[in-house]
C-alpha positions in Angstrom: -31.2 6.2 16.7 -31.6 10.0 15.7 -32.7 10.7 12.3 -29.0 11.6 10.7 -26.4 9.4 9.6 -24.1 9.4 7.2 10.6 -5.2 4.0 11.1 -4.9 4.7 12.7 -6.4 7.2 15.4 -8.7 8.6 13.2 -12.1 8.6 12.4 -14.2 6.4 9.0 -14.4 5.6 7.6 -12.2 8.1 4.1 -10.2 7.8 4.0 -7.2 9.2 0.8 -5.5 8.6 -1.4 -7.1 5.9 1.4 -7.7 3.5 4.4 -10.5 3.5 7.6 -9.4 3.1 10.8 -10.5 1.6 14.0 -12.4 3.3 17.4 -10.6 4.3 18.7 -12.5 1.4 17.0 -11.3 -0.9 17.4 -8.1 -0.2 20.9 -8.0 -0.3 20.5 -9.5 -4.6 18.2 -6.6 -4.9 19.6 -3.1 -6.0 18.3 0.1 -4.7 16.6 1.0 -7.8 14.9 -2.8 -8.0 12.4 -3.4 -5.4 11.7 -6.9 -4.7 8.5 -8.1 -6.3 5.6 -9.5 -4.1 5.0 -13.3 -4.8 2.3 -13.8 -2.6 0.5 -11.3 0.1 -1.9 -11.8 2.5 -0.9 -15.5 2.4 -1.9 -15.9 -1.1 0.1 -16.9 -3.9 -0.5 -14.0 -6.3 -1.7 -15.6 -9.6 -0.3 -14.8 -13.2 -3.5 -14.4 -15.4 -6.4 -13.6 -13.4 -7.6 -11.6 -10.2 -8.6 -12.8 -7.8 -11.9 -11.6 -5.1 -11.9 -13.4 -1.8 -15.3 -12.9 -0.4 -16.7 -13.2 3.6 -18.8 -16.3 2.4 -15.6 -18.4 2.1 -16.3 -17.6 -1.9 -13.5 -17.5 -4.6 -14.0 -15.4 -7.7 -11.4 -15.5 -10.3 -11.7 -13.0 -13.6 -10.8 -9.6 -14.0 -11.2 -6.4 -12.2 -12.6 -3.6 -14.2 -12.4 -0.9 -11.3 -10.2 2.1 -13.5 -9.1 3.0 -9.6 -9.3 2.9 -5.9 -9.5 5.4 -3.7 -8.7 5.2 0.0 -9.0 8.3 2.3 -6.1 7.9 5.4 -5.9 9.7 8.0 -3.4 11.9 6.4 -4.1 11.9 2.1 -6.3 10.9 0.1 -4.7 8.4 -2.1 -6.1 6.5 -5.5 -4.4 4.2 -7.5 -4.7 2.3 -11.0 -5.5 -1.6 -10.7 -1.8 -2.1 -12.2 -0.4 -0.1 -9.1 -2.0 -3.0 -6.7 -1.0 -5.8 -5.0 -3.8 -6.4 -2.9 -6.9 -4.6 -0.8 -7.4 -6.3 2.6 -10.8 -5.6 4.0 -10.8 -7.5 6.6 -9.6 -6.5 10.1 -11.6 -7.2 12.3 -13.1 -4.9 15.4 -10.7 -2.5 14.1 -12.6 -1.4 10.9 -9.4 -0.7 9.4 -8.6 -1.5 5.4 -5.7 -1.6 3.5 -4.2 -1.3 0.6 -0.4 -3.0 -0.3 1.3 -1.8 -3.7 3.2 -3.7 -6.3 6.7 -2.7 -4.1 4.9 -3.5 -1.2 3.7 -0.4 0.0 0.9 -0.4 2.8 -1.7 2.4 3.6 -4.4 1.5 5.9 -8.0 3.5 5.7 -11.3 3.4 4.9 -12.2 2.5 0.9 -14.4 4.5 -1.0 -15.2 2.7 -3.6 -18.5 0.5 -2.8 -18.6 -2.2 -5.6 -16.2 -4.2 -7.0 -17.2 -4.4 -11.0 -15.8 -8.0 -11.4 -15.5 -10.1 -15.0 -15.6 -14.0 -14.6 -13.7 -16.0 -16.1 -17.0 -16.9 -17.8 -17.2 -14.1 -19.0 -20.2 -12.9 -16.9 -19.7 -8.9 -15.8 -20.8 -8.8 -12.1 -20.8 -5.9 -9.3 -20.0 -7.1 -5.8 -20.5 -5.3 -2.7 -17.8 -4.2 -0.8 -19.2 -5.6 2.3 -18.8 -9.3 1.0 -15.1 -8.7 0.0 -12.3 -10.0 2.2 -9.7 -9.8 0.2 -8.5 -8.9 -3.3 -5.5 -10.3 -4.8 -4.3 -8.3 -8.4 -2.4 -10.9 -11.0 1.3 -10.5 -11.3 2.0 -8.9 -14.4 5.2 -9.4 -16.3 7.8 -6.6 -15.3 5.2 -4.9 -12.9 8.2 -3.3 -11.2 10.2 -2.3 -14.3 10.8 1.5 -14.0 9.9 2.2 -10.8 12.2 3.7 -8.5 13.1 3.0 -4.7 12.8 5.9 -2.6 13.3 6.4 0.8 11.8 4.1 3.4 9.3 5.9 5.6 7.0 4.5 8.5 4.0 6.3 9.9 3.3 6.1 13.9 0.0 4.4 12.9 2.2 1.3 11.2 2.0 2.4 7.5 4.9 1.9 5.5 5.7 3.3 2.4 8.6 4.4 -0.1 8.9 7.5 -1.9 11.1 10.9 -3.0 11.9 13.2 -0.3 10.9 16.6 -2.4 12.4 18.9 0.6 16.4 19.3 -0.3 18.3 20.4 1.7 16.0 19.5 5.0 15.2 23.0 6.8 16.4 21.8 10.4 17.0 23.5 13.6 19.2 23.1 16.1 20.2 24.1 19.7 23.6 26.4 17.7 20.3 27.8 14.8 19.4 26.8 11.8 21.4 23.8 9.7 20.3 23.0 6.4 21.4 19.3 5.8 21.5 17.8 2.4 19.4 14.8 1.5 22.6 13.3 0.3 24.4 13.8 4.0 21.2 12.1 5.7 20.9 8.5 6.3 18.3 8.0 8.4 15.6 10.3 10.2 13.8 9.2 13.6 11.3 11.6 15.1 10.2 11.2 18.3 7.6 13.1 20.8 7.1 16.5 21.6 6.0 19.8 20.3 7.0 20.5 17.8 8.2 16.5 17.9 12.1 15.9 18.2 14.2 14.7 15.2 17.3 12.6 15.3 19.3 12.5 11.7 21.9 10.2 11.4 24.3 11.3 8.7 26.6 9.1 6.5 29.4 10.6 8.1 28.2 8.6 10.9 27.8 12.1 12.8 24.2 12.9 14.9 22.1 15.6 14.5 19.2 16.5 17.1 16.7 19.5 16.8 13.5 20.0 15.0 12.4 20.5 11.7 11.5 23.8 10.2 8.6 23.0 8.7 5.5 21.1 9.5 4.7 19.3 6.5 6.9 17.4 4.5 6.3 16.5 0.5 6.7 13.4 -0.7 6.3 12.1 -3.8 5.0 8.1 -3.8 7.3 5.6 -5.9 4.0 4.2 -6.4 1.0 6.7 -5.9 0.3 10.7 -5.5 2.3 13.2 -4.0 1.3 13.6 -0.4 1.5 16.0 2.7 3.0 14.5 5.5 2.4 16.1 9.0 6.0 15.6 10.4 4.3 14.3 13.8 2.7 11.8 12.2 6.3 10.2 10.8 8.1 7.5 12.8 11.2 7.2 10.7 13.2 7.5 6.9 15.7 5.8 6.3 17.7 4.7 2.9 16.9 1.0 3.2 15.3 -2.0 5.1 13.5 -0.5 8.2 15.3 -1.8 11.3 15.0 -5.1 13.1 11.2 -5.9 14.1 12.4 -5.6 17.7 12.9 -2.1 17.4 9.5 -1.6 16.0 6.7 -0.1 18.1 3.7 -2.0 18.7 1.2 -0.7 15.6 1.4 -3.4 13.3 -2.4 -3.9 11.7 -2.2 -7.2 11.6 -2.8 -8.0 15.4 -6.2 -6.8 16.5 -7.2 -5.5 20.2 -7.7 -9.0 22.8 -10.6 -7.4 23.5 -12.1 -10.8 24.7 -8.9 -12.0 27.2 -10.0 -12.8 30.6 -8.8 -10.9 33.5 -10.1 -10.8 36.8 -9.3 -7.6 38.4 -7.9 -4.2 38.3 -4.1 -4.2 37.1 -1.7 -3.4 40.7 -0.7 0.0 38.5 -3.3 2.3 38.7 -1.7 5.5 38.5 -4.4 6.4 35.8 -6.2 9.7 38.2 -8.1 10.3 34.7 -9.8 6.6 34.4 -12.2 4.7 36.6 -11.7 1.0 36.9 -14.7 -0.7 35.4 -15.0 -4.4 36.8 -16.6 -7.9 35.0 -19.9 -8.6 35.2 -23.2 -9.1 33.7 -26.2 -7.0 32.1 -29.0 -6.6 29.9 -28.2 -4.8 26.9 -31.0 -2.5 24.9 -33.9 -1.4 25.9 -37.8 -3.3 27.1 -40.8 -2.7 24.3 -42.4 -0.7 27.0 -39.5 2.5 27.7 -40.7 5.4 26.8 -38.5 7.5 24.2 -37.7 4.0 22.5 -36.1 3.4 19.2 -36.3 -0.1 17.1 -32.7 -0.7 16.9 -32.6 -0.7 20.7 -33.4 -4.3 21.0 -34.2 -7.0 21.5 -32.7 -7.0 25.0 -29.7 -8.7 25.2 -27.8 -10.6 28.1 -24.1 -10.1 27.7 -21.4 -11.0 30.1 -18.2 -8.7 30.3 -15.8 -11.2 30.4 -12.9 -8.8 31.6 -12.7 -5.8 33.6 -11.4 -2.7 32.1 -10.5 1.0 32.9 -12.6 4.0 31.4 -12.3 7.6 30.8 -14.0 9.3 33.6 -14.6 11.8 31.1 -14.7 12.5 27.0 -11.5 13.5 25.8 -10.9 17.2 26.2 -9.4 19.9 23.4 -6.3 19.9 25.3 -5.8 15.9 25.5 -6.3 15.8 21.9 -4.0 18.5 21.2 -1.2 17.1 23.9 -1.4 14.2 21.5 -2.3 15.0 17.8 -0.9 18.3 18.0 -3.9 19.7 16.5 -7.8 20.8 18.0 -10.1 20.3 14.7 -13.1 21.3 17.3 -15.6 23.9 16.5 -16.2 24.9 19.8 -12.2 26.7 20.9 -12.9 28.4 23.9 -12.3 26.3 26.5 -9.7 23.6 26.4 -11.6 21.1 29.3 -14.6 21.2 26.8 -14.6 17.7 24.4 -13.4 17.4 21.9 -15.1 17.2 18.4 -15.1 16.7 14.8 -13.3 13.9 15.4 -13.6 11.2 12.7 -13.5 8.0 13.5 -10.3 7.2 12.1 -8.9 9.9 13.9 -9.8 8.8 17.1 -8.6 5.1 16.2 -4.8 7.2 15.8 -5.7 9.0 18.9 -5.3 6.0 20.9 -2.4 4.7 18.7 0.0 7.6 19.7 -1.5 7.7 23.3 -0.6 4.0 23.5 2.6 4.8 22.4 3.6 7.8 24.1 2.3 6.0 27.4 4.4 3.1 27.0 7.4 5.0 26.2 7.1 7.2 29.6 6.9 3.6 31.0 3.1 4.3 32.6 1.8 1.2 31.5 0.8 -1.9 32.6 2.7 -4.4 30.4 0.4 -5.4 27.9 -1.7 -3.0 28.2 -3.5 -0.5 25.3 -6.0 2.3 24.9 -8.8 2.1 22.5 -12.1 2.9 21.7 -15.1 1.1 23.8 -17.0 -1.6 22.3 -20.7 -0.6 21.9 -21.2 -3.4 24.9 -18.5 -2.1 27.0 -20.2 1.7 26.7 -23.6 0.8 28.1 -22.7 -1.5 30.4 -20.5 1.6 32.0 -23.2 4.0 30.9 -26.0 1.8 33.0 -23.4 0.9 36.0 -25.6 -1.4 37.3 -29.0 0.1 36.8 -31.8 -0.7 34.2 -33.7 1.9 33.6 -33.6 4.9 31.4 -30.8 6.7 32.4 -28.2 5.6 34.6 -29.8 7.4 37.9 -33.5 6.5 37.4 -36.4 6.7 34.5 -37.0 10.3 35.0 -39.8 9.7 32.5 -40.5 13.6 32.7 -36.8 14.8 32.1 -37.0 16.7 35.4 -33.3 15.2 36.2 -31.8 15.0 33.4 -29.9 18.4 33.6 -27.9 17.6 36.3 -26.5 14.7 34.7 -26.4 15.8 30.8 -25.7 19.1 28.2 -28.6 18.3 26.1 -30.6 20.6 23.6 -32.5 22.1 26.7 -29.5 23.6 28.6 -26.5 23.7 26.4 -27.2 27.2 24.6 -26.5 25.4 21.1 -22.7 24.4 22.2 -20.0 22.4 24.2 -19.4 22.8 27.9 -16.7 21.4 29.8 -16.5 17.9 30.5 -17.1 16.9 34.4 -19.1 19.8 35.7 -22.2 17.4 35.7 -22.9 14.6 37.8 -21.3 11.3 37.7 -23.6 8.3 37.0 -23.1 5.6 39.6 -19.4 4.0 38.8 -17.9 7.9 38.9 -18.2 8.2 34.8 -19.2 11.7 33.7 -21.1 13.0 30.8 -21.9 9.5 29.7 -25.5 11.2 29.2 -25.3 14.3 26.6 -22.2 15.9 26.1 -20.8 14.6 22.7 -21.8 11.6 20.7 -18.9 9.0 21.5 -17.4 7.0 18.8 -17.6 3.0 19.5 -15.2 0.6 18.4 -17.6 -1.5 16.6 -19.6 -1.8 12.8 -23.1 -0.4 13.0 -26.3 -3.4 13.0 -29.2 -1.6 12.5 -30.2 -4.1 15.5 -29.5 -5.9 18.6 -29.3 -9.9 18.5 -30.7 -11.3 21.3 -30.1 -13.9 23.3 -27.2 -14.4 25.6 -23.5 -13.9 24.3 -19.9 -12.6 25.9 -18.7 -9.5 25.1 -21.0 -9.4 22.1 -18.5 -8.8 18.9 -19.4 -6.6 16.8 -20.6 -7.5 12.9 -17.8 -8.6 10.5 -19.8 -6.2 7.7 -20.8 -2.4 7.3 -19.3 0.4 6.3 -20.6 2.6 9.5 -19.6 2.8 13.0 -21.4 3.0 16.3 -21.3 6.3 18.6 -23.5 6.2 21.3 -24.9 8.9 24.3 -26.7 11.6 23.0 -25.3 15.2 22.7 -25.9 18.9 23.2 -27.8 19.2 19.9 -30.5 16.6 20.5 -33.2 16.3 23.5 -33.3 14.3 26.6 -34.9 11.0 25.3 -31.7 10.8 22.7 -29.7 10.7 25.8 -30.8 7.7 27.7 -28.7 4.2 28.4 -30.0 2.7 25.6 -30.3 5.4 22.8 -27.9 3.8 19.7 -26.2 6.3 16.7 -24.5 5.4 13.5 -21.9 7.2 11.8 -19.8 7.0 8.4 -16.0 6.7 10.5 -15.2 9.8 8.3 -18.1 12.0 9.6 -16.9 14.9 11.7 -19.7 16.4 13.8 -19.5 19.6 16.4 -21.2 17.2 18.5 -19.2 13.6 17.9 -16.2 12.9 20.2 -15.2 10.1 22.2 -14.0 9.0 25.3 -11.0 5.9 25.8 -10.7 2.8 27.2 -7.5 0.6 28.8 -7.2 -3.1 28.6 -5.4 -5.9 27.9 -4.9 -6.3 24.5 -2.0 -5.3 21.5 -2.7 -2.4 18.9 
């Protein structure tokens, strides 16, 4: 480790996300102006006269909550809210590292939460601070007319899965079409779907029943939250706004949070599709994680050595994602290094490379090129090395090289980068056809930083259920050779965005 770190839908009772949501029925009693309250979320009935603090250790704590707010920093606002605002804060989702809070009208934003303690009162009386690593859940009380006053907006649904409801503060819409520019009228709009492309395609169905294609004129879109801030929206980043319930979960797209990547399902070879020229097919086996007492350039938290079985194969980037893959995707390059689009990308948090692989997933499936089943994400910290090593166990995945003599043909390092980025693939490949594995960028891992290895012998070696930072993992052009080995292990906050941090993907079976 270096020395830095930092409902809405048609069925009843169905959870979409991390929060339950109400029956056809019931919507049809409810007025436009009257959401429907929630009863119980996260499949827990919400009490009347006490909060409630779910914790990891199987724990209940019922009292009070004397936060004054929460904040929670998306990948597209940063939102707080007021206790009373607040349904529930769900902190637990797995190898996705992804929270989220659900409103009083049932509202979902997923994140990362800033706030570190929860200052709890028991019932007791007793005033006590709780880590926000020991939380699971939090469920707010139900308070008496929670819902009086506030309005129902439109409907809107992010690509990443959020949902929300809100005021449209654009009237009339500036949009564009193949005849010019034709301002429509909230009031004229039913529904808006946007699709793919630059700048992405927008469908408007009007009340007339008539259909409108073209693009927006603008690139961010105000919105003011029934319940929350006024926010920026990035129009790529929208799915669809509608006036009501959001269609039939059928004609959803696959980015509900509450299912997590089958990062553990077994399969034994390659899919028969492998029209992927960008990825290398990376196959099950076996290996010894971390690094011996004895290597020389050796950190603590690389060890103890670990046996971990890959229970399934998977396909890998041959190479980090490039400026212009990021850009083809995200419509945006947030790298500090422009000149060359084939150089990696960086300054990528985290949570953006978590969408990334969202809206790759997406797009991919749409264009019908892939496998069924099949999604991209971020490797697991044991998935990395053992496609870093390929096979070997020494230093580096093409020998010890104890004196660094090789390591320039294989790595952009602090020795030959010139203080910068290069473009990806112009260095050797280690053994299974992977480049810049070695140097390059720091690559962002799926899993929660443990300042340690456990030992032992485990399958596919889950990451911890607890911490606040994330694993990136393979050196970079700002640090020397020895930070560059198999073994070398990084921490990150998932906010952080470094001119060295990127990341590279992975494809397997699994659901976003």
């Amino acid at each position: 480790m270096r020395s830095r770190s930092f409902g809405w839908l048609l069925t009843a009772a169905l959870t979409i996300g991390a929060f339950t949501v109400t029956a056809k029925e019931d919507q049809a009693k409810a007025s436009p102006s009257e959401p429907t309250p929630l009863a119980v979320v996260l499949n827990v009935e919400r009490p009347g006269k006490a909060d409630l603090l779910l914790l990891r250790s199987g724990e209940q704590l019922t009292g009070t909550l004397l936060n004054e707010s929460f904040s929670l920093r998306t990948g597209y606002a940063h939102l707080k809210f007021e206790p009373r605002m607040l349904a529930a804060i769900d902190l637990d989702d797995g190898t996705r590292g992804i929270e989220s809070v659900i409103t009083i009208n049932s509202n979902r934003f997923s994140g990362f939460l800033e706030d570190p303690l929860f200052t709890f009162q028991l019932q007791t009386g007793s005033r006590i601070e709780v880590r926000r690593e020991k939380v699971l859940k939090v469920i707010f009380r139900a308070r008496e007319a929670e819902l009086q006053g506030i309005p129902q907006g439109r409907w809107i649904r992010l690509k990443n899965g959020d949902g929300f409801s809100g005021q449209l503060l654009m009237d009339p819409l500036p949009f564009v079409t193949a005849r010019g520019q034709v301002p429509i009228s909230l009031k004229e709009a039913a529904s808006l779907k946007f699709t793919t492309g630059a700048p992405p395609q927008t469908k408007i169905i009007l009340r007339s029943g008539d259909v409108q294609e073209g693009t927006m004129a603008v690139e961010d879109i105000p919105i003011q939250l029934d319940v929350g801030p006024k926010i920026q929206l990035y129009r790529d980043r929208i799915d669809y706004i509608g006036d009501g319930p959001f269609p039939d979960p059928t004609t959803l797209t696959s980015t509900q949070h509450s299912t997590r990547p089958d990062v553990l399902a077994t399969v034994a070879t390659a899919p028969t599709r492998t029209n992927f020229e960008s990825m290398v097919w990376i196959p099950a086996g076996e290996f010894i994680m971390g690094s011996p007492t004895d290597e020389v350039g050796r950190d603590q938290d690389e060890g103890p050595q670990t046996q971990v079985t890959i229970a399934q194969g998977f396909w890998m980037g041959k190479c980090e994602v490039t400026q212009a893959e990021y850009q083809s995707v995200m419509g945006t390059n947030p790298s500090n290094f422009t000149g060359d689009p084939a150089s990696p990308v960086e300054k990528v948090s985290w949570l953006e490379a978590m969408e990334y692989c969202t809206k790759l997933t997406q797009r991919e499936r749409a264009g019908g090129r892939l496998p069924e089943g099949y999604a991209y994400r971020l490797p697991t910290e044991a998935e990395w090395e053992y496609a870093c090593r390929a096979g070997t166990t020494t230093r580096f995945s093409y020998g010890d090289d104890k004196s660094y003599a090789q390591v320039g043909d294989y790595a952009w390092f602090t020795g030959n980068s010139d203080s910068g980025t290069h473009p990806v693939g112009t260095k050797r490949p280690n053994p299974w056809g992977l480049f810049d594995m070695h140097g390059g960028v720091w690559e962002w891992c799926l899993d929660r930083w443990q300042g340690f290895l456990p030992g032992g012998s485990l399958t596919n070696l889950p990451g911890p259920a607890e911490g606040s930072l994330r694993v990136a993992r393979g050196g970079s052009w700002l640090y020397d050779a020895k930070i560059c080995r198999s073994a070398n292990r990084d921490d990150y906050s998932p906010s952080n965005r470094c001119s060295d941090l990127g990341f590279r993907v992975v494809l397997a079976p699994g659901q976003l």
